[in-house]
N, CA, C and O atoms as a GROMACS GRO file, in nm:
protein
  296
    1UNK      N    1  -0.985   0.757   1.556
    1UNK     CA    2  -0.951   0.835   1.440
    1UNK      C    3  -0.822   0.913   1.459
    1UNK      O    4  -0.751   0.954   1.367
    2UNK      N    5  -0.806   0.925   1.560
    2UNK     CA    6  -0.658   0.965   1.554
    2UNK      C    7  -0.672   1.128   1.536
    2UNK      O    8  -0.776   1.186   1.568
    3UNK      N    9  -0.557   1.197   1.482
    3UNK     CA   10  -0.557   1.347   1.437
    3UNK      C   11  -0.625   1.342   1.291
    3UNK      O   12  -0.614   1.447   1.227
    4UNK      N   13  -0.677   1.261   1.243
    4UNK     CA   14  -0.680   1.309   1.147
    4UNK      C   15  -0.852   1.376   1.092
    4UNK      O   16  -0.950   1.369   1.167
    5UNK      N   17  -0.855   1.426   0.977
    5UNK     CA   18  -0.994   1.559   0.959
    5UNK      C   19  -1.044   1.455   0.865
    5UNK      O   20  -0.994   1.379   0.781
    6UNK      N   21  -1.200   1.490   0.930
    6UNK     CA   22  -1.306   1.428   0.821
    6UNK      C   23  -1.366   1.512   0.712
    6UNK      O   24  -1.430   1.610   0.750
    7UNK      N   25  -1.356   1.491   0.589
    7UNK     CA   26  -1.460   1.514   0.492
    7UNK      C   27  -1.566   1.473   0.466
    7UNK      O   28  -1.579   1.351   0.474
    8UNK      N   29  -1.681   1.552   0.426
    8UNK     CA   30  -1.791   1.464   0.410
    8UNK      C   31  -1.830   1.557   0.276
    8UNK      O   32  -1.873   1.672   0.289
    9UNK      N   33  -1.804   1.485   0.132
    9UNK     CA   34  -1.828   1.533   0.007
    9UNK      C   35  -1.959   1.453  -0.020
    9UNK      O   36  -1.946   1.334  -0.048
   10UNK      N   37  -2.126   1.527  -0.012
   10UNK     CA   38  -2.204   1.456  -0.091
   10UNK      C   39  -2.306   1.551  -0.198
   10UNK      O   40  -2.287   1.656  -0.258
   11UNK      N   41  -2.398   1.477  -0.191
   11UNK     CA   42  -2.447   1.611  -0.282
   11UNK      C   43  -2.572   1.697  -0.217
   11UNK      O   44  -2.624   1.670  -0.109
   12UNK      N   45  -2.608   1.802  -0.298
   12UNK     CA   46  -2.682   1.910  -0.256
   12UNK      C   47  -2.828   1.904  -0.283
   12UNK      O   48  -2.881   1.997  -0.345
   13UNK      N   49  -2.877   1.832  -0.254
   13UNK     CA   50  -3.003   1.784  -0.246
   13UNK      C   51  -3.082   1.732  -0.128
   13UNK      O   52  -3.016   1.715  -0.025
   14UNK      N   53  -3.229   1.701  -0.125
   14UNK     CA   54  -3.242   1.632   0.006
   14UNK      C   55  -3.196   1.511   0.085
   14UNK      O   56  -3.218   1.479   0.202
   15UNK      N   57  -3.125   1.450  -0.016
   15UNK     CA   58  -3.065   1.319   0.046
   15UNK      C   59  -2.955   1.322   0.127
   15UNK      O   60  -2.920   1.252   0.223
   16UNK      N   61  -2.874   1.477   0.036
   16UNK     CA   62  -2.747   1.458   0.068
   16UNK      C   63  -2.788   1.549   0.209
   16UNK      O   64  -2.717   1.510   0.302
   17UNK      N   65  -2.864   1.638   0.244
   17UNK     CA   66  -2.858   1.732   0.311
   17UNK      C   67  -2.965   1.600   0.484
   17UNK      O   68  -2.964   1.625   0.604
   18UNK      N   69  -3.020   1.505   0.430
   18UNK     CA   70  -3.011   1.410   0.550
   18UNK      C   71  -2.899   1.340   0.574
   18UNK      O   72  -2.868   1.313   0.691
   19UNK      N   73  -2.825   1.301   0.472
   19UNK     CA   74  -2.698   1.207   0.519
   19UNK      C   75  -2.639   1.276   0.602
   19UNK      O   76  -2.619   1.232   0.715
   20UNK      N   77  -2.585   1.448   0.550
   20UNK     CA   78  -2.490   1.570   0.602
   20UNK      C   79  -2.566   1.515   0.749
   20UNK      O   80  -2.481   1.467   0.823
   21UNK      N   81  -2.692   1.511   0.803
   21UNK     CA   82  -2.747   1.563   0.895
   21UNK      C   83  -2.702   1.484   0.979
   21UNK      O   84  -2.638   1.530   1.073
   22UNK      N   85  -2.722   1.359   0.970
   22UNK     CA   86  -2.688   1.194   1.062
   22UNK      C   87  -2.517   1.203   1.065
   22UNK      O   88  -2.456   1.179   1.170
   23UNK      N   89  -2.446   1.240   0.939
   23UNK     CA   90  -2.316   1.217   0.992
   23UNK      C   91  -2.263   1.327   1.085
   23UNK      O   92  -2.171   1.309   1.164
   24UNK      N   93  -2.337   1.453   1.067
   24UNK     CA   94  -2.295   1.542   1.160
   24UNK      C   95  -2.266   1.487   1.286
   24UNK      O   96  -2.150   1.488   1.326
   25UNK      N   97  -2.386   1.424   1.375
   25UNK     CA   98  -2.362   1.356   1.473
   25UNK      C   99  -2.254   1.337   1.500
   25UNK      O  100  -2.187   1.405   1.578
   26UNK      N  101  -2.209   1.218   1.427
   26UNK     CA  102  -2.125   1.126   1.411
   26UNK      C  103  -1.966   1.233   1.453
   26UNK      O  104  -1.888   1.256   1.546
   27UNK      N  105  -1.986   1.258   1.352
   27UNK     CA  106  -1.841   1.336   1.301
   27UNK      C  107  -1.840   1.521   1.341
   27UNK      O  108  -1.799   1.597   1.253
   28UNK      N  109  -1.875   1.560   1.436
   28UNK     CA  110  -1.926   1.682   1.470
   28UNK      C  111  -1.840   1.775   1.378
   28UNK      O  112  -1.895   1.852   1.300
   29UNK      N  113  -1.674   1.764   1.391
   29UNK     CA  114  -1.563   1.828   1.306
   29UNK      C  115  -1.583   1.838   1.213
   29UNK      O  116  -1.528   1.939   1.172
   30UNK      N  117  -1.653   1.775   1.116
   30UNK     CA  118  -1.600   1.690   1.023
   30UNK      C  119  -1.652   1.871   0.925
   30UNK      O  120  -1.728   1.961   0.961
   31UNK      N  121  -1.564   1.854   0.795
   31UNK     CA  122  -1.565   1.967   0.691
   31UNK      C  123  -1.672   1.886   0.597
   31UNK      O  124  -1.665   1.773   0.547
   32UNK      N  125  -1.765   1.980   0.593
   32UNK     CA  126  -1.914   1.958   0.452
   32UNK      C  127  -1.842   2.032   0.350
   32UNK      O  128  -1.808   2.149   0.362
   33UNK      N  129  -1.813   1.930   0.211
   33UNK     CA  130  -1.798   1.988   0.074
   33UNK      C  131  -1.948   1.919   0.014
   33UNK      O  132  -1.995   1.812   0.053
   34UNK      N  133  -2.007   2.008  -0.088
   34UNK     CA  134  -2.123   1.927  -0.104
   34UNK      C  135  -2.097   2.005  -0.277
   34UNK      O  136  -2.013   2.093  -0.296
   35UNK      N  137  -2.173   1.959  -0.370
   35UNK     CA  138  -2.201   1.920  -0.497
   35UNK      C  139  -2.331   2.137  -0.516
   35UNK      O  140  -2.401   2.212  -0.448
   36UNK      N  141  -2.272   2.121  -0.661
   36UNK     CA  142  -2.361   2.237  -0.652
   36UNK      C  143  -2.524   2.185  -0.709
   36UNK      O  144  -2.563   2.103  -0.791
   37UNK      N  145  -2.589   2.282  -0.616
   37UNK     CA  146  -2.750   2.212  -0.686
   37UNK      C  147  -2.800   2.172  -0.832
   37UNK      O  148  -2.774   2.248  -0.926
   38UNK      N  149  -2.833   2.118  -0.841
   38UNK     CA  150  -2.854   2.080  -1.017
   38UNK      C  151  -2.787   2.005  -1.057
   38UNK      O  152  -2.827   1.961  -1.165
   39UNK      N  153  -2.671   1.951  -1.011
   39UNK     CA  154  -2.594   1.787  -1.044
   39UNK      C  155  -2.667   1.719  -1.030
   39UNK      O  156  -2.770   1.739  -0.964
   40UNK      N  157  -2.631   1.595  -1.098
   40UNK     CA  158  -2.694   1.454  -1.020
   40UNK      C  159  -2.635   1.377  -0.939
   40UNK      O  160  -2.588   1.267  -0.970
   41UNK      N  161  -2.632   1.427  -0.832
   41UNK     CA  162  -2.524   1.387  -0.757
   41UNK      C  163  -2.381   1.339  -0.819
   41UNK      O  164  -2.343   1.279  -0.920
   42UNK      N  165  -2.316   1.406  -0.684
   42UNK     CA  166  -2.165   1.374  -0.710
   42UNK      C  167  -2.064   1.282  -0.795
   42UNK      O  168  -1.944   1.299  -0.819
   43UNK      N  169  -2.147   1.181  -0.833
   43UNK     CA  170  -2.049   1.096  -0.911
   43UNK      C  171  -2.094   1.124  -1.049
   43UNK      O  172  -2.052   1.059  -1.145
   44UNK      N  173  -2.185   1.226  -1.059
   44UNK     CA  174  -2.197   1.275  -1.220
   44UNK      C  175  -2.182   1.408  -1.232
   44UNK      O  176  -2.233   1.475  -1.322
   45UNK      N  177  -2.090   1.461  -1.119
   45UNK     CA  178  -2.046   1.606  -1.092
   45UNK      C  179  -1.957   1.625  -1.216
   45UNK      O  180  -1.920   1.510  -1.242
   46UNK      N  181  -1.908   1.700  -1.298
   46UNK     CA  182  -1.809   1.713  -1.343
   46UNK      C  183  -1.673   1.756  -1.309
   46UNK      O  184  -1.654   1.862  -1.250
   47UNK      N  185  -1.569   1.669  -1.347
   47UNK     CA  186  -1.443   1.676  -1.279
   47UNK      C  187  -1.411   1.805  -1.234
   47UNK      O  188  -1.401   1.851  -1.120
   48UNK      N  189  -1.397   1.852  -1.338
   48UNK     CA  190  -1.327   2.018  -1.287
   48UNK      C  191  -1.454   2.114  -1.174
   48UNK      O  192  -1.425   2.219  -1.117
   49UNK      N  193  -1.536   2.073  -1.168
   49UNK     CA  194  -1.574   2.094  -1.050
   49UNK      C  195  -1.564   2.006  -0.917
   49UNK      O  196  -1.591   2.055  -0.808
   50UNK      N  197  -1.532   1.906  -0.928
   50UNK     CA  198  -1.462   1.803  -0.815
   50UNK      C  199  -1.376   1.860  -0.772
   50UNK      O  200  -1.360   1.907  -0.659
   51UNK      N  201  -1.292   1.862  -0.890
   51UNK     CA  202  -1.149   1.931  -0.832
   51UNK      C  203  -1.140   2.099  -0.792
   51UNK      O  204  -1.035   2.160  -0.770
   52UNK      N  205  -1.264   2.151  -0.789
   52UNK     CA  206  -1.201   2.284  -0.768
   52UNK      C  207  -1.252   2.296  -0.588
   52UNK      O  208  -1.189   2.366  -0.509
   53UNK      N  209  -1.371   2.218  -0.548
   53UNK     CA  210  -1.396   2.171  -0.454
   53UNK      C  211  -1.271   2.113  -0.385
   53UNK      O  212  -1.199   2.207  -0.350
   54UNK      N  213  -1.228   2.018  -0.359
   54UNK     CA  214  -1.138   1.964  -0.346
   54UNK      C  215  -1.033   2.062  -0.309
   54UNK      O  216  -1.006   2.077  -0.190
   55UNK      N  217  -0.975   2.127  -0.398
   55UNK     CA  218  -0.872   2.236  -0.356
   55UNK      C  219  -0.945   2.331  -0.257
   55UNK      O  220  -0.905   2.343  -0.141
   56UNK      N  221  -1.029   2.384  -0.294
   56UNK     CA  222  -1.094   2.476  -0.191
   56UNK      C  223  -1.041   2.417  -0.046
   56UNK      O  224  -0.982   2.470   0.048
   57UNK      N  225  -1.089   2.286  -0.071
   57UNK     CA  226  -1.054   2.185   0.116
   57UNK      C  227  -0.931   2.228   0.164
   57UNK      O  228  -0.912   2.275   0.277
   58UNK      N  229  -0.854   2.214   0.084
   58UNK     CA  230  -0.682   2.216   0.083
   58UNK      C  231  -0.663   2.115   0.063
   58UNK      O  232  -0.550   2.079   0.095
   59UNK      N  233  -0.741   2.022   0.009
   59UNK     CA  234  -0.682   1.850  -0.038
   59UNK      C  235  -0.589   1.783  -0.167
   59UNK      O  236  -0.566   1.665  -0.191
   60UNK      N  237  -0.528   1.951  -0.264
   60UNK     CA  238  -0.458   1.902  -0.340
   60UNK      C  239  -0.372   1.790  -0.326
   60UNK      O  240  -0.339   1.720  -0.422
   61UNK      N  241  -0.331   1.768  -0.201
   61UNK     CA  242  -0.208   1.626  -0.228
   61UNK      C  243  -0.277   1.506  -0.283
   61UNK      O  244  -0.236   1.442  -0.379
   62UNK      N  245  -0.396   1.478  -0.208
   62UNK     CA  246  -0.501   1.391  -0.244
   62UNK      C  247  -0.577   1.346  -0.414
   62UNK      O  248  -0.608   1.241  -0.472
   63UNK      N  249  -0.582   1.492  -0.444
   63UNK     CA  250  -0.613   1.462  -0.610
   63UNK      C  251  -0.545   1.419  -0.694
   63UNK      O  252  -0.429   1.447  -0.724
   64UNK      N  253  -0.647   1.318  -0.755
   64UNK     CA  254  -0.532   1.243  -0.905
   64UNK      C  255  -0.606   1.309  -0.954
   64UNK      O  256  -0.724   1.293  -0.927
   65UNK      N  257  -0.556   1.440  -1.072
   65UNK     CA  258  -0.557   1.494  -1.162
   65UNK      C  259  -0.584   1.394  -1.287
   65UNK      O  260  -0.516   1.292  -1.305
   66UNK      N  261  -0.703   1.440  -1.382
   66UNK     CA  262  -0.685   1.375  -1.486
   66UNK      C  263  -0.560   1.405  -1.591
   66UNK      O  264  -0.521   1.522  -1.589
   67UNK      N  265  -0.500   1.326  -1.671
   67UNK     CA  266  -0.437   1.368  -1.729
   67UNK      C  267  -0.443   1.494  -1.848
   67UNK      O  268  -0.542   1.484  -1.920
   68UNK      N  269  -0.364   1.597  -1.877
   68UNK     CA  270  -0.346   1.690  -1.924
   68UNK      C  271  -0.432   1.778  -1.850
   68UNK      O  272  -0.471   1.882  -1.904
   69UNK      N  273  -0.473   1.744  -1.711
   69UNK     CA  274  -0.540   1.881  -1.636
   69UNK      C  275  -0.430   1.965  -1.601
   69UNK      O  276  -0.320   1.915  -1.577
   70UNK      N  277  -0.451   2.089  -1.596
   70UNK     CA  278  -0.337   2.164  -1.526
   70UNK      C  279  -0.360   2.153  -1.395
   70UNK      O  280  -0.479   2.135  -1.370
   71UNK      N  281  -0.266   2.159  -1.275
   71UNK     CA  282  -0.306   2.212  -1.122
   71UNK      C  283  -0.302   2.343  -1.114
   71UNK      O  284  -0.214   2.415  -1.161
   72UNK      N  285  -0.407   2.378  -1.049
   72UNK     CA  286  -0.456   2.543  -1.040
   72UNK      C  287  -0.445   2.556  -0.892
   72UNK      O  288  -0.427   2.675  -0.865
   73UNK      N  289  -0.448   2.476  -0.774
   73UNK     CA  290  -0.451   2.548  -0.665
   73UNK      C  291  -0.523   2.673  -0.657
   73UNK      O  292  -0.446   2.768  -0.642
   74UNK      N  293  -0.643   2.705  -0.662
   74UNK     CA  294  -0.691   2.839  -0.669
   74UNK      C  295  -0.714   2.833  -0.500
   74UNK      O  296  -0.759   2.931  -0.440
   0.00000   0.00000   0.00000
């Protein structure tokens, strides 16, 4: 892997909180962004909460912004 940092974005539930558990292993470094409780998981997260996650990381370079989103960097 080289220098580079792992993310591990899943969601906040029991599934996600066994996956978190096994990849920990794996990836001891690695940064947990996880989904707020009450999604259905992450891929039915809503964007602007993706993205505010996301920035939190410091991963703005990484985000494709939907169009007419503003970048907020908060």
């Amino acid at each position: 892997m080289g220098d580079r940092h792992v993310y591990l974005f899943t969601d906040n539930d029991a599934s996600g909180r066994r996956i978190r558990g096994m990849l920990r292993d794996l990836f001891p470094d690695a940064e947990h962004i996880y989904t707020r409780k009450g999604y259905p998981g992450v891929e039915n997260t809503p964007d602007e909460y993706l993205i505010a996650q996301l920035e939190k990381a410091g991963l703005e370079e990484y985000i494709l912004y939907p169009p007419g989103q503003p970048v907020s960097f908060s």
